[in-house]
N, C-alpha and C positions, 0 to 999 in steps of 0.2 A: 345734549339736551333731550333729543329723541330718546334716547336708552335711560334717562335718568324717569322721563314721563313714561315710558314702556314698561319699565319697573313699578311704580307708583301703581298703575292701569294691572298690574299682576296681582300686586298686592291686594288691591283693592277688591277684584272678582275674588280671591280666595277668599278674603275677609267676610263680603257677601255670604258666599255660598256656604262658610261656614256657619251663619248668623240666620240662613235663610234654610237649612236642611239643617238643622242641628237635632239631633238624635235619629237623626234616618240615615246610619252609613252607609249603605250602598249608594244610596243620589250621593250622598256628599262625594264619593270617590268615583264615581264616575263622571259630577262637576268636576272635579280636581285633575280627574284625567284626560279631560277634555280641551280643560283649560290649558294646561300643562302643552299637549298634541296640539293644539293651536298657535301657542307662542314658539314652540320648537321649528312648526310647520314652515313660520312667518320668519325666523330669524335671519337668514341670506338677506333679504328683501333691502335693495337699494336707493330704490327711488321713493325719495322724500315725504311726494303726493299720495303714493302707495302706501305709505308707512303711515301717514295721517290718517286718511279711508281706515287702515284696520282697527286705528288706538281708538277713533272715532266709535266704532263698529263694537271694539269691546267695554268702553265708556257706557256705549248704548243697551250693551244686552248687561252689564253690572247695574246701570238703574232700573231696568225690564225687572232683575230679579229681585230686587230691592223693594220697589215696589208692588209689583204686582203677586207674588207666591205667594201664595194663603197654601201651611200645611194642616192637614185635615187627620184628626187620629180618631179611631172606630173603638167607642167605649162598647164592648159585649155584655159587659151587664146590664147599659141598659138600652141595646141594640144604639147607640145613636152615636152621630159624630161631631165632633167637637174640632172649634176652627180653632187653631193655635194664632191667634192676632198679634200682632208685634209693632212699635213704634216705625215711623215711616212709612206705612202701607197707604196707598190709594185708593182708597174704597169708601164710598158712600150708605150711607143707611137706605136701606132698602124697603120701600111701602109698596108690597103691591094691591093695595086696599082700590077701590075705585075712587077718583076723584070727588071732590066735593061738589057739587053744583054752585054755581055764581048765582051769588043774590039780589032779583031784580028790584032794588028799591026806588 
């Protein structure tokens, strides 16, 4: 059951980080290789409770990058940068106009 969710949790961060760095191959392969040095790190790992904490832990950092990564690409022609926005993301519209005043009627 463990190894078949452990698997699943593998899958799944590479999936992300494919979907979340997509045409930046250096992060993607240094995601990849982290992820990889992570799960190899953990593999001994005998106690149950232990084993939950880490799948727990990388459940946690596959929605962190799921939702939260905004990649940012720098157009030179016309000096500016452009948010790559992707389905899934956490992010709110942002006003930073000053409030309106309440209307004392």
């Amino acid at each position: 059951m463990q190894r078949a969710h452990a698997l699943k949790v593998f899958r799944d961060l590479h999936r992300t980080c494919r979907i979340v760095f997509n045409g930046d191959v250096s992060t993607l392969k240094t995601a990849k290789d982290r992820i990889r040095a992570e799960f190899r790190a953990n593999r001994m790992e005998q106690d149950p409770q232990k084993i939950a904490e880490l799948l727990k832990y990388a459940e946690d950092v596959e929605l962190l990058l799921r939702t939260t990564v905004i990649q940012v690409e720098y157009d030179e022609n016309t000096s500016r940068c452009k948010l790559k926005l992707r389905e899934g993301l956490a992010y709110q519209s942002f006003d930073d106009s000053p409030p309106k005043p309440k209307s004392s009627i």
